[in-house]
N, C-alpha and C positions, 0 to 999 in steps of 0.2 A: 587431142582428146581432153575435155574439160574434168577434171577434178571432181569426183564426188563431196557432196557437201556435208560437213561434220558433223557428228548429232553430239557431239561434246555442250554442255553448258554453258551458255555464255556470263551466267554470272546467276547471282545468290536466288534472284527472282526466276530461273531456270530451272532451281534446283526445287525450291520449296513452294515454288507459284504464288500467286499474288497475295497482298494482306489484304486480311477483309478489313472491311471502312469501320471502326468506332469514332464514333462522334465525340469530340473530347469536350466534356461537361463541366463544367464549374464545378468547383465543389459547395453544397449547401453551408450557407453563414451560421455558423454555431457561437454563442457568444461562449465566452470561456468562462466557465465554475473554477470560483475561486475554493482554494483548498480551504477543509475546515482550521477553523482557528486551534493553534496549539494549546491546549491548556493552561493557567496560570498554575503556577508551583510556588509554595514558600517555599523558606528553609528550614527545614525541621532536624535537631539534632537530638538524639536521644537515645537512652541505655538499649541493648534488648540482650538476652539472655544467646551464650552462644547456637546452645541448639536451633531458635528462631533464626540466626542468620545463618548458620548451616542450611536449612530447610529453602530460607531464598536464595541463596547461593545453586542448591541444588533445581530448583523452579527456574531458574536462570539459565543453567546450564541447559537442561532440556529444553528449556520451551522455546517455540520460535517466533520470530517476527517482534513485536513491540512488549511481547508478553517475556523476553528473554531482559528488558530491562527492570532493576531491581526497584525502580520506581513505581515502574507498573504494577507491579506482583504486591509491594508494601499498600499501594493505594487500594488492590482491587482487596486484599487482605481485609484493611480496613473497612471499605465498604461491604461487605459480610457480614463483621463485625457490628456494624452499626444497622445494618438492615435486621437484628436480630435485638436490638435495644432500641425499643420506643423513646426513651429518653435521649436519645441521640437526637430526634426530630422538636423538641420541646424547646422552643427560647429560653435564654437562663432570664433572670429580674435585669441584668445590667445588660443586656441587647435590643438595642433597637428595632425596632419592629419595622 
């Protein structure tokens, strides 16, 4: 008498049935964006009153991403500051135009 035949799986393609066909595509040419340029920075040393560097100390501490360096927070300070003084924007006599 012959053997019934096993309905067991013969392997992975048994189990889960065939893969369907994706076509493998190129991926489209993107040229690469260059990061933007870092800013220039002097160096600037100068007094400030404890309180002021308490205040960026504590801007620092909380705030996140680039806004947590104390660079950031002095520069953006600054420009405030000067976005509220028209003479800020005025050439002095000895700058070249």
């Amino acid at each position: 008498m012959k053997k019934p035949a096993s309905k067991a799986p013969k392997d992975l393609t048994d189990l889960i049935g065939p893969a369907s066909y994706e076509p493998q595509t190129q991926p489209a040419f993107t040229t690469a964006s260059l990061p933007p340029a870092k800013p220039k920075y002097l160096k600037f040393t100068d007094r400030i009153t404890p309180e002021n560097r308490l205040h960026m100390d504590r801007v620092a501490y909380w705030g996140h991403g680039e806004a947590r360096k104390l660079v950031n927070i002095f520069n953006a300070a600054l420009a405030a500051y000067f976005a509220t003084h028209p003479d800020a924007q005025r050439p002095t006599p000895d700058e070249k135009e």
